[in-house]
N, C-alpha and C positions, 0 to 999 in steps of 0.2 A: 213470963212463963214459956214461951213458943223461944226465946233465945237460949235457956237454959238447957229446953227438950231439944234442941237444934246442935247442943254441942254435946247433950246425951247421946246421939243418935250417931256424931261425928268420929266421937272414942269407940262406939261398940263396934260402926265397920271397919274403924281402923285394926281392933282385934281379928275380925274377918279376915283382912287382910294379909293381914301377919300370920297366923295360923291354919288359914285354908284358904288362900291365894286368888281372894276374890280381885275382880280387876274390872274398871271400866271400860265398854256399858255394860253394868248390869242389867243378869236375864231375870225378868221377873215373868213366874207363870202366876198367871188371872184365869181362876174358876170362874163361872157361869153367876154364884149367886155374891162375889162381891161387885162384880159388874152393874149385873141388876139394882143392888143397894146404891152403886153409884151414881145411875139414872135416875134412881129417888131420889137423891138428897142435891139432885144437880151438880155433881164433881164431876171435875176434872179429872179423872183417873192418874192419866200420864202426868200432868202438871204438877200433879200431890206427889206422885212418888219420886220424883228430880227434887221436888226441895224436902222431903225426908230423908231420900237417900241424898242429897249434896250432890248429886251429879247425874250424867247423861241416862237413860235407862231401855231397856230392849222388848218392849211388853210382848209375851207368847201367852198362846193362849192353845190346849189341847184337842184333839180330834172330837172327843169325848166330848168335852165341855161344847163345844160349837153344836154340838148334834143337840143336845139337853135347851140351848139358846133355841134352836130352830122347834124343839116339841115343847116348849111352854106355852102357857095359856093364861090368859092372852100372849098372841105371838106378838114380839117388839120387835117391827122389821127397824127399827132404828138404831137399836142396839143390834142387832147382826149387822148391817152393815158397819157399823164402829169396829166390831170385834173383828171382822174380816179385814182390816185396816191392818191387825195385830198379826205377827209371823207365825204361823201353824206350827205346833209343836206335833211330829207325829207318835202317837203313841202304840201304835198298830194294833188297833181296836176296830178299827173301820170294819173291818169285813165282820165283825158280830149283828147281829140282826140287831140287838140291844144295846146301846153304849152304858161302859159301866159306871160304876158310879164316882163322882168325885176324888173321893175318898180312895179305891180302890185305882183309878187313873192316874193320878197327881204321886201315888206309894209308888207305882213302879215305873213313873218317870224319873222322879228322884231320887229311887233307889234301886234300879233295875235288881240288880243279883241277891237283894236284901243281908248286903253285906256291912251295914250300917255305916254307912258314906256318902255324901253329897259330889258326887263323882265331879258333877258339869259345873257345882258353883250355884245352880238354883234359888232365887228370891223369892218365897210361896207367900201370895198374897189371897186370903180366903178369909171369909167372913160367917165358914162353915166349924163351929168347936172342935167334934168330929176331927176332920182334918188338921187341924192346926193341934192338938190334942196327939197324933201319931207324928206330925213333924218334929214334935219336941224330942219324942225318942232317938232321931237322928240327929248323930253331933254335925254343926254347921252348917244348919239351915236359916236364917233371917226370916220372920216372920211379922205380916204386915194385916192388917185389920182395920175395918171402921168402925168407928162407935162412936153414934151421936155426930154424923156428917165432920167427922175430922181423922184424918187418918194417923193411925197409932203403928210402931213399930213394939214390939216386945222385947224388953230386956235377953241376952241370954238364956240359951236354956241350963240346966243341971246338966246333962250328956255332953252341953257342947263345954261348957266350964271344965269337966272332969278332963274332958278329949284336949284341952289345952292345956294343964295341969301335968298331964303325961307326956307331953310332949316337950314341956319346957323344963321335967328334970332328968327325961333320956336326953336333953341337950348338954344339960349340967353334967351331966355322970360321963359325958362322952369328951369332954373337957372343953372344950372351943363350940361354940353357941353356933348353928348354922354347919355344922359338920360330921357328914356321919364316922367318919373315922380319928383320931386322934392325928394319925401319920397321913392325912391328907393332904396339909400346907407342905410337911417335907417334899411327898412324892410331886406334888404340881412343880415346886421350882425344879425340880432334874428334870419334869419332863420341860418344864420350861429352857434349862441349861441345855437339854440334847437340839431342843429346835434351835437352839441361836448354833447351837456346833454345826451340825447339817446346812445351814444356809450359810455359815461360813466359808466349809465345803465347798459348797454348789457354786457360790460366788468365785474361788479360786478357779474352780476345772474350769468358768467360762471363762476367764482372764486367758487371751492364748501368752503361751512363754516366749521372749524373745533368744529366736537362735544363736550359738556364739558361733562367728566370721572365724574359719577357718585360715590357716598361715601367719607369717609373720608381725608378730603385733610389735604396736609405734611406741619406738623409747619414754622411757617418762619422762616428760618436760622439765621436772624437776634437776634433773639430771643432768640437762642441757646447759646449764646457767655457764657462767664464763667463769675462771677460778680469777683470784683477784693477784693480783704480779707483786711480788716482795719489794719490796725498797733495795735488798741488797742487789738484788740483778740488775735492778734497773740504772740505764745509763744517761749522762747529763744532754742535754737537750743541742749541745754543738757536735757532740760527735755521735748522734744520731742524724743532727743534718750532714756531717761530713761522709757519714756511709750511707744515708738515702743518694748524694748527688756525685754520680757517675761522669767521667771523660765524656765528654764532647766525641773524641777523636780516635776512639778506645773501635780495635779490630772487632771485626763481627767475630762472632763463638763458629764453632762449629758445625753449631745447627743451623748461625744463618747462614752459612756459606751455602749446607745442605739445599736448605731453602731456596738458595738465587739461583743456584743450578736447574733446581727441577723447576723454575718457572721463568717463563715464556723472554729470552732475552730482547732487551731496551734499546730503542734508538737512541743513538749520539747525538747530542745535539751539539753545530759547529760553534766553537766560541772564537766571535770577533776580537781580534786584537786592535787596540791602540795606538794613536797614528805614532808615540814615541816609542812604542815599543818598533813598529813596524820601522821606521827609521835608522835607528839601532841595528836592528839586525841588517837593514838591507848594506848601510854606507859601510858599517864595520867597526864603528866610533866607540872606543872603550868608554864605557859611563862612570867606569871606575875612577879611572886618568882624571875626567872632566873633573869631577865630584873632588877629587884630592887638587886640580889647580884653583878652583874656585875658590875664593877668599871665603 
């Protein structure tokens, strides 16, 4: 029984959820007389309401209700200090000589401007009819109760059914579920398309440009290559070495004559003669003569 009410309990706040955007932790306000009931029957307050509601929980408890704790009779200094434990909901009643009643506290917490709305998300846990009785007129309020030391959560109410009901066929009729205009998905991607354009932008102006080098620009390489020499011009490989290899004995040009001129004239160097030359010349003896009696 207690796993079946556990997963009861799991689908209604998941409806919560999805239709009045409840979120963990949930604020649960605690009036004065389920507290009290609590302290009867030895609960755990906080502990019951994390495993009802499945998750973390935020217990408030009002100006009002705290005042109503402190004028009871008999006064339970131990239940005030617990409650003082819980985050003070202000309702700004304080300054009445009187605190008002439950009922009338707990209406315009949860529904200030009586615009029939659970504006903050509110979990009203009371164990007063009364109250729980006017919460049901407000759509999407979660309503919590003890009865018989076990804590009950209440199905849905009618108001909040209807208030879901409306809401999920102005979704239909709007065409796309989650969207209040039809032309919503078109306008998001242009505005998505103008931001990618814009940071395109942005990204270019900071790239700085590189300057172009003014003057003579360098030939294209391409251009440079060597053209390749025909067969017909070309000449056989001995009369290229006979016009590569120049006289030995062959007159300076012009220019070297130029050249020996304007630079710095050369010592002679004396060349010795040979003792048959020197002979020859000195006696007179024709070498010719010799050369022709000689056998």
């Amino acid at each position: 029984m207690k796993l079946k009410r556990a997963k009861a309990y799991k689908k209604l706040l998941h409806q919560y959820e999805l239709n009045f955007g409840f979120r963990e932790p949930y604020q649960v306000l605690l009036d004065s007389s389920i507290l009290q009931d609590a302290y009867k029957f030895k609960i755990d307050i906080v502990g019951r309401l994390e495993k009802v509601l499945g998750a973390k929980v935020k217990p408030m408890i009002t100006q009002c209700d705290m005042r109503h704790l402190y004028d009871a009779k008999p006064k339970n200094e131990t239940l005030i200090l617990q409650a003082k434990e819980y985050e003070r909901r202000r309702c700004g009643h304080h300054e009445l000589e009187e605190p008002l009643s439950t009922l009338e506290c707990l209406s315009s917490v949860v529904d200030p401007k009586g615009s029939g709305s659970n504006r903050h998300r509110y979990v009203v846990a009371s164990n007063e009819k009364e109250v729980r009785a006017k919460m049901r007129s407000i759509p999407g309020v979660p309503l919590i109760y003890i009865s018989k030391s076990v804590v009950l959560m209440e199905p849905m109410t009618n108001a909040t059914e209807e208030h879901r009901e409306r809401e999920e066929k102005s979704k239909f009729k709007l065409g796309l579920k989650g969207q209040r205009r039809p032309d919503a998905g078109e306008k998001r991607k242009r505005e998505d398309e103008e931001e990618r354009d814009d940071k395109s932008i942005a990204t270019e102006a900071q790239v700085p440009k590189k300057r172009r080098q003014k003057g003579p620009q360098q030939p294209n390489p391409l251009s440079m290559k060597k053209k390749k020499a025909d067969a017909s011009n070309s000449q056989p490989s001995s009369e290229k070495k006979a016009v590569s290899v120049e006289p030995q004995n062959s007159q300076p040009t012009t220019t070297d004559a130029q050249d020996g001129e304007a630079a710095a004239p050369k010592k002679r160097r004396r060349k010795h003669k040979s003792k048959a030359e020197g002979a020859a010349e000195g006696g007179g003896v024709n070498l010719e003569a010799v050369d022709a009696a000689s056998p």
